[in-house]
C-alpha beads as a LAMMPS data file, in Angstrom:
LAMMPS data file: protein, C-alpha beads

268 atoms
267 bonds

1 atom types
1 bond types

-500.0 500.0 xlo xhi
-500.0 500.0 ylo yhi
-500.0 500.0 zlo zhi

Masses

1 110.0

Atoms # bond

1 1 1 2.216 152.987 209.151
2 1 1 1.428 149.949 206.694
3 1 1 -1.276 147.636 207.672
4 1 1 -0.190 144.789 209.539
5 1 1 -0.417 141.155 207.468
6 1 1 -0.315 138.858 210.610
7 1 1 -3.862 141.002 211.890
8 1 1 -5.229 140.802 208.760
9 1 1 -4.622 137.313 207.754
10 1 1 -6.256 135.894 210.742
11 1 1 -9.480 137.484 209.557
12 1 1 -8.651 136.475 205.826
13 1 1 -7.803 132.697 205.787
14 1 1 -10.774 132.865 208.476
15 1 1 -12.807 134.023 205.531
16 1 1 -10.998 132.082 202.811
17 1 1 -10.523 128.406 204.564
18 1 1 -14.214 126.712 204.063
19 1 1 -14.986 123.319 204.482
20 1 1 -15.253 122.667 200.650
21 1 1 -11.755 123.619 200.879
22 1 1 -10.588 120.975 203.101
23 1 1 -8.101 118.534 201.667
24 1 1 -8.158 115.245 202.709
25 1 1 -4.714 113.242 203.727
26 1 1 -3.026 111.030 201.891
27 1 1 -2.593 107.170 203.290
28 1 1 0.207 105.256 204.043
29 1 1 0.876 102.512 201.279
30 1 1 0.404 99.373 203.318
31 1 1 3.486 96.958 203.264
32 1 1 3.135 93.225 202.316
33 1 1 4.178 90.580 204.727
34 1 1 4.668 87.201 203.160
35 1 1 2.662 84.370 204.808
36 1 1 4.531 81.579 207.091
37 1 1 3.717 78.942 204.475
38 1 1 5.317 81.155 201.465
39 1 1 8.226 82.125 203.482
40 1 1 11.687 80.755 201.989
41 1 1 15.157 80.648 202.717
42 1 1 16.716 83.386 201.159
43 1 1 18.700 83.278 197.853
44 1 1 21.804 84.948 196.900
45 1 1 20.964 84.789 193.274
46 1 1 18.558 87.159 192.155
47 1 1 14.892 85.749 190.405
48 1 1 14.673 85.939 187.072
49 1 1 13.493 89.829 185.748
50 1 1 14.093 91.443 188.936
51 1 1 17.397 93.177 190.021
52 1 1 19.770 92.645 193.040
53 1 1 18.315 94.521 195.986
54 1 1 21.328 97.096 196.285
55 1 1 20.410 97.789 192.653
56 1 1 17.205 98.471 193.715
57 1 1 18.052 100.697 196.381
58 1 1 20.220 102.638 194.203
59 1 1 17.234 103.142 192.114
60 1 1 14.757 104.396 194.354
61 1 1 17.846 106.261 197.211
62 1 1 15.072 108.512 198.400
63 1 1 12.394 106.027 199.051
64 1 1 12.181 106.052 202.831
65 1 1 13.873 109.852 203.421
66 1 1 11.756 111.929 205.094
67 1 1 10.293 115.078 203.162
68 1 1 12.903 118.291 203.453
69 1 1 10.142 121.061 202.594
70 1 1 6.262 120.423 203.351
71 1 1 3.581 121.508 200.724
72 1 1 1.311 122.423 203.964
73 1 1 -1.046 125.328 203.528
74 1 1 -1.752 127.753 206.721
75 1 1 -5.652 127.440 206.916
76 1 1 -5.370 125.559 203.675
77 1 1 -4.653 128.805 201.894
78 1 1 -1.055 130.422 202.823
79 1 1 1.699 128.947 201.512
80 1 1 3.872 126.973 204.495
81 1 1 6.606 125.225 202.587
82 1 1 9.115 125.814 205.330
83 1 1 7.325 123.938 208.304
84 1 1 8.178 120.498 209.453
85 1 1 6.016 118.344 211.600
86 1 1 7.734 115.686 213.905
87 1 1 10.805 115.591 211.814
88 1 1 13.745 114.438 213.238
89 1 1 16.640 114.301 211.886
90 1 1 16.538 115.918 207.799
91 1 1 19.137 116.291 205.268
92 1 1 20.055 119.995 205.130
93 1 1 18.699 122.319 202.153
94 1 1 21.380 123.569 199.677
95 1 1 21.532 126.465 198.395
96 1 1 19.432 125.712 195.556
97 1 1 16.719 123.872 197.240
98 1 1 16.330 127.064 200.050
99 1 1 16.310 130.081 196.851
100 1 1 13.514 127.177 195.132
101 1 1 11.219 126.754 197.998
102 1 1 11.358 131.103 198.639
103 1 1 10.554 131.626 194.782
104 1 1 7.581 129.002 195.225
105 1 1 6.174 130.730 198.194
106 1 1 6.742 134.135 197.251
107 1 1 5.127 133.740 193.847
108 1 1 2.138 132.048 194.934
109 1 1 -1.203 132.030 193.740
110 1 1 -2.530 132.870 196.438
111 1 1 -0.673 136.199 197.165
112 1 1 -1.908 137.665 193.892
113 1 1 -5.902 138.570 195.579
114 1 1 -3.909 138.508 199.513
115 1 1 -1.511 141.710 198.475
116 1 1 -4.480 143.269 196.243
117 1 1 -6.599 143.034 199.098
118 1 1 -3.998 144.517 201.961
119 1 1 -3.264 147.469 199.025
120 1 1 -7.317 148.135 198.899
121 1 1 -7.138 148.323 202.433
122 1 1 -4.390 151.014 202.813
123 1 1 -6.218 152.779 200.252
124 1 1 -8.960 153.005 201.629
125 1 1 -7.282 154.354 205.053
126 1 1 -5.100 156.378 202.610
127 1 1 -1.921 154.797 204.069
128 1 1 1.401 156.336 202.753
129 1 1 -0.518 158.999 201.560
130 1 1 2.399 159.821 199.346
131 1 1 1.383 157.431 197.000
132 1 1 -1.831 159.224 196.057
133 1 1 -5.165 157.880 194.766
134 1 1 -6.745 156.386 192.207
135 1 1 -5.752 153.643 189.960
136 1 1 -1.930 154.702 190.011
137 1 1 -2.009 155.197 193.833
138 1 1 -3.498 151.669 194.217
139 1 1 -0.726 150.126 192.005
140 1 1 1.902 151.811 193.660
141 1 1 0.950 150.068 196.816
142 1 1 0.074 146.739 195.390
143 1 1 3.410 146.527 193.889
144 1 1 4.755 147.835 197.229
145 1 1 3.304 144.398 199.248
146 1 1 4.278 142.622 196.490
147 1 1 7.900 143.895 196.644
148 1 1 7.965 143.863 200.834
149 1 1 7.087 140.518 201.417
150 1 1 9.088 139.146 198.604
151 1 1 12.406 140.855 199.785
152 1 1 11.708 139.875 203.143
153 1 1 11.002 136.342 201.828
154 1 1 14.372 135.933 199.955
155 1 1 16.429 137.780 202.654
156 1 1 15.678 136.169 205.748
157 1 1 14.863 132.159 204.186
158 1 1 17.296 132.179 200.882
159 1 1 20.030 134.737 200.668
160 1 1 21.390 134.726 204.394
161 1 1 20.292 131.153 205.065
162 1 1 22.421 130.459 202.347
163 1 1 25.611 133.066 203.313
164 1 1 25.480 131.932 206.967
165 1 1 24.369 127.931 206.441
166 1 1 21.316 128.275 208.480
167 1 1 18.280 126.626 208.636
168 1 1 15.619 128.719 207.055
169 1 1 13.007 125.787 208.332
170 1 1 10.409 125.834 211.336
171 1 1 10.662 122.379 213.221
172 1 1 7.618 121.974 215.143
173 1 1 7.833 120.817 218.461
174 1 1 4.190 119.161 218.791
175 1 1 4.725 118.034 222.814
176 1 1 3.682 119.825 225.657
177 1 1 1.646 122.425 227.504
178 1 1 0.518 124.868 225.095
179 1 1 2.597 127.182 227.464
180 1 1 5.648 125.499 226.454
181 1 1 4.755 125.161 222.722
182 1 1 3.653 128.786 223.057
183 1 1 7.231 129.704 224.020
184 1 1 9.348 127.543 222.034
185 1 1 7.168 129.294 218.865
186 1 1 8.147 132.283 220.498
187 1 1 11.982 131.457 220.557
188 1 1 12.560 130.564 217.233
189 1 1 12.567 134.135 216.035
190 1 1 15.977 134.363 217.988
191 1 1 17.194 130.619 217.934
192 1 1 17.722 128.416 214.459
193 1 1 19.367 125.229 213.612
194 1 1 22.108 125.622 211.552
195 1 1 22.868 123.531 208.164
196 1 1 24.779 121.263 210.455
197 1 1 22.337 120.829 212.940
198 1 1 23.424 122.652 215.945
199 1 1 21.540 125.780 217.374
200 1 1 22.829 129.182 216.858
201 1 1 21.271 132.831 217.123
202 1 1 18.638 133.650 214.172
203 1 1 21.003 136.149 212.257
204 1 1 18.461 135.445 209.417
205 1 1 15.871 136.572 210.860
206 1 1 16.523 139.267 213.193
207 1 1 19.539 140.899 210.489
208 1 1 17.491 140.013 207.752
209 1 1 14.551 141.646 208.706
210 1 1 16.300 144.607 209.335
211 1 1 18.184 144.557 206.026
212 1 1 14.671 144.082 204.019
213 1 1 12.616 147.339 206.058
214 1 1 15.820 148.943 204.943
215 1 1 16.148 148.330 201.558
216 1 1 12.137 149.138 201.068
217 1 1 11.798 151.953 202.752
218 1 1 14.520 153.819 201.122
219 1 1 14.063 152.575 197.474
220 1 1 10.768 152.704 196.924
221 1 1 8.379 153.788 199.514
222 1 1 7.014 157.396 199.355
223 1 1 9.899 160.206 200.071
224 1 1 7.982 161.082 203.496
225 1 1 8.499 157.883 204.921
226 1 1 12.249 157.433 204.177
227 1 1 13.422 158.025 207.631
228 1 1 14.948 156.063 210.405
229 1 1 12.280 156.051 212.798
230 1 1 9.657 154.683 210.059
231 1 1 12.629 151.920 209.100
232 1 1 13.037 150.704 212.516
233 1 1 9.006 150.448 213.214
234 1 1 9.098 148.429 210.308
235 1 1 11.634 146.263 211.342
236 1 1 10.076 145.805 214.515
237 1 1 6.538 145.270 212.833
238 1 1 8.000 142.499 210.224
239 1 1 9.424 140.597 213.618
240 1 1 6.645 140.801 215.588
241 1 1 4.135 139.452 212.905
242 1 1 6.945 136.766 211.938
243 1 1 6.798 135.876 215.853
244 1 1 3.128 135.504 215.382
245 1 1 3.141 133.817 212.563
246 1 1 6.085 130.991 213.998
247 1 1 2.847 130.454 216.505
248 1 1 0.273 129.571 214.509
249 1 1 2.619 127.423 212.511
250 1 1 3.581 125.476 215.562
251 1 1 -0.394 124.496 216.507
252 1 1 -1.219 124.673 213.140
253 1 1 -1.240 120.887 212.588
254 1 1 -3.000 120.117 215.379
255 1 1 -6.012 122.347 214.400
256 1 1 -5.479 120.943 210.700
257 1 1 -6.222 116.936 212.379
258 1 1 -9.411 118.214 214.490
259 1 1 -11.099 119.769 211.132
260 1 1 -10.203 116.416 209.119
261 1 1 -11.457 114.560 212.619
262 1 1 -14.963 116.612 212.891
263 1 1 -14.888 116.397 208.980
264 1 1 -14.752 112.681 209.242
265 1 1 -17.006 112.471 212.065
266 1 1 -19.700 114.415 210.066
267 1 1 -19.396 111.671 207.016
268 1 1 -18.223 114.107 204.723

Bonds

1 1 1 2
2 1 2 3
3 1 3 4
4 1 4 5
5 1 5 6
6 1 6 7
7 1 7 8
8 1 8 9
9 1 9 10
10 1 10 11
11 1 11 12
12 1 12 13
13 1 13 14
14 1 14 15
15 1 15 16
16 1 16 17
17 1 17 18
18 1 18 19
19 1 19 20
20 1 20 21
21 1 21 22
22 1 22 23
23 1 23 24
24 1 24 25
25 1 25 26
26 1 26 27
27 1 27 28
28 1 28 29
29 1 29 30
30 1 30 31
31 1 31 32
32 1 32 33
33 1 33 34
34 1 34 35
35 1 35 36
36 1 36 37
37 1 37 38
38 1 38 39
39 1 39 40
40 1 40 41
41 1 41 42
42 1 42 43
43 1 43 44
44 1 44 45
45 1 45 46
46 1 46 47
47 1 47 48
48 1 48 49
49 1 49 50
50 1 50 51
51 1 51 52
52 1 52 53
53 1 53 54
54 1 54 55
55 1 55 56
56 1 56 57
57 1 57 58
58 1 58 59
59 1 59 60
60 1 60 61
61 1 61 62
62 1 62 63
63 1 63 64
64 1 64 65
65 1 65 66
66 1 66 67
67 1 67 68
68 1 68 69
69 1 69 70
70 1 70 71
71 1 71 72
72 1 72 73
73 1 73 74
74 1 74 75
75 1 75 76
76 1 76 77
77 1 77 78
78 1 78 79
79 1 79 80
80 1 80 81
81 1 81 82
82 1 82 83
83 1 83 84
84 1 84 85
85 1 85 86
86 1 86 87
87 1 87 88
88 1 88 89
89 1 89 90
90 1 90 91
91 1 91 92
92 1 92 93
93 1 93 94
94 1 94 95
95 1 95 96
96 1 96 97
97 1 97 98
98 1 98 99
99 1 99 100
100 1 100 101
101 1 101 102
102 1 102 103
103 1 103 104
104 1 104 105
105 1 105 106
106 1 106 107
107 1 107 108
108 1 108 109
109 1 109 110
110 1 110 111
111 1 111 112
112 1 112 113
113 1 113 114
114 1 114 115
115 1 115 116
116 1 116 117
117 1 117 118
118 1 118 119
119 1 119 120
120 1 120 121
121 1 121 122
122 1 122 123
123 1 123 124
124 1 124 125
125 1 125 126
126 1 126 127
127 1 127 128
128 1 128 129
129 1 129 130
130 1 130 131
131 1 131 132
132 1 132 133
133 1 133 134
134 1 134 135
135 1 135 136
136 1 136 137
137 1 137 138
138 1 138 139
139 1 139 140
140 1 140 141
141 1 141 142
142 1 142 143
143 1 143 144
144 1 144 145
145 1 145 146
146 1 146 147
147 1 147 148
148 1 148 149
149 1 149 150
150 1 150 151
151 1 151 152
152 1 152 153
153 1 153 154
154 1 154 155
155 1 155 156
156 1 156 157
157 1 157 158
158 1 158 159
159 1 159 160
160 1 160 161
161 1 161 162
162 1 162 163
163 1 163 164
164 1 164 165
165 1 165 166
166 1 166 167
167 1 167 168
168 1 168 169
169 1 169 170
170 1 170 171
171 1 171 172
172 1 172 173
173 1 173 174
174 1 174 175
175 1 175 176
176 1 176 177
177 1 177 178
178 1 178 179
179 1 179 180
180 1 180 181
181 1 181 182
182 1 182 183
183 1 183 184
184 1 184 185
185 1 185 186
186 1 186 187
187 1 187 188
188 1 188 189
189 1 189 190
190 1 190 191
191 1 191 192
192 1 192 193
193 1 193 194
194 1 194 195
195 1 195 196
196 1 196 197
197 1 197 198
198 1 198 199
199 1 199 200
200 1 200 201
201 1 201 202
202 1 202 203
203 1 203 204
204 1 204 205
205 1 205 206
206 1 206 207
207 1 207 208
208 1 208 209
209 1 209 210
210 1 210 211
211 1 211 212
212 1 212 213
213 1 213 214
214 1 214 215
215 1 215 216
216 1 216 217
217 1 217 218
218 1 218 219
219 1 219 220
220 1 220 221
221 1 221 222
222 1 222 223
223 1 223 224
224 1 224 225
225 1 225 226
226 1 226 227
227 1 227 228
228 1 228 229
229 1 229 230
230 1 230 231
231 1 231 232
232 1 232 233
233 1 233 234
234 1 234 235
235 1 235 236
236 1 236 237
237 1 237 238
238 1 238 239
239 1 239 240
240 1 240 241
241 1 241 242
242 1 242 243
243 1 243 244
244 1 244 245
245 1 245 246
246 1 246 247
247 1 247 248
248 1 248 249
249 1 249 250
250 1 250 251
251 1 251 252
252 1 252 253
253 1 253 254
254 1 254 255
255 1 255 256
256 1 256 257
257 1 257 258
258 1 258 259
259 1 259 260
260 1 260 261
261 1 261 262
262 1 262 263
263 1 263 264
264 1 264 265
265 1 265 266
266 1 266 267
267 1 267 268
């Protein structure tokens, strides 16, 4: 059986995530309030040099619409495009903008060192010992991560997103007990918004999962493996860690504020 990420990427981003890394948050730009004694009566001709204000709304249409993808970082490090924080109500994603966002995650920097790393561990444990040893035997399962979670990626958040008009975004709930946040994490693996806002089962997720641990583990995974009992622990390994992972990107931000709070506290 293949290492699991989620276990390992605890104890990675753990490793990874110092406080030289921490990135500090962007301000609001303040808005300007005229003074009583400047305040006039408005005009319905325009001053001179400046266009009509529909004109300038029509410039600048996106100005106040709230961000549809984040460019948050789990731990500062893992890519977590697809998380909202207090959101509301967003624009869906087309199909362009969900296929995009996948390709941006999937081919992140930062997966480059995380898959060499997993395939050095399964070496080492000489996991999927049909792939042998040595340099070719640690290529073979590099390129093997590389290919699983890239599949997974662009089955479950582009390709059947797109098919089914589902939401491949997490909206996080950010209000009350952690027992409740805990287990409205823990739902979203079965429940998604669709494109048109309404809540539906996660065929995404749950079929798409299954669909990706297929389509690995009979194309290029070692011959051994290629059976139906190894397929379906797979599946049921890729939903638990995706579980897992829907957790720690629901309390995420609030363990993101109380480093940039003790950061702050600290003068740095």
């Amino acid at each position: 059986m293949k290492i699991s990420p989620f276990l390992l990427s605890t104890l990675f981003v753990c490793c990874v995530a110092s406080p030289a890394s921490l990135r500090g948050q962007t301000s609001d730009v303040a808005q300007q309030t005229p003074n009583k004694s400047q305040t006039q009566a408005p005009s319905s001709t325009p001053q001179s040099g400046q266009p009509p204000q529909d004109a300038q709304k029509e410039q600048n249409p996106d100005k106040n619409q709230p961000e549809s993808v984040s460019k948050d970082r789990l731990f500062y490090t893992l890519p977590n495009f697809l998380t909202l924080e207090n959101a509301g109500h967003v624009p869906p994603l087309s199909t362009k903008e969900k296929f995009k966002v996948v390709t941006k995650g999937s081919f992140d920097y930062v997966l480059v060192p995380w898959y060499a790393f997993l395939a050095g561990l399964s070496q080492a444990q000489n996991s999927e010992a049909g792939y042998g040893q040595g340099a070719e035997g640690y290529a073979k399962r590099f390129g093997a991560y590389f290919a699983d979670g890239t599949i997974e990626n662009y089955v479950t958040s582009a390709i059947l997103p797109s098919l089914l008009r589902q939401d491949p975004r997490y909206f996080q709930s950010g209000k009350g007990s952690f027992t409740h946040r805990t287990g409205y994490a823990m739902s979203r693996i079965f429940v998604t918004r669709s494109d048109s806002g309404h809540q539906q089962f996660n065929f995404s997720e749950i079929v798409g999962s299954a669909l990706s641990a297929g389509i690995s583990t009979y194309s290029y995974h070692p011959h051994e493996d290629r059976t139906l009992p190894n397929t379906l622990s797979v599946w049921g390994t890729q939903v638990g860690t995706d579980t897992l992972t829907l957790v720690v990107r629901e309390f995420w931000p609030d363990i993101r504020r109380k480093i940039s709070k003790a950061k702050k506290e600290r003068g740095q």
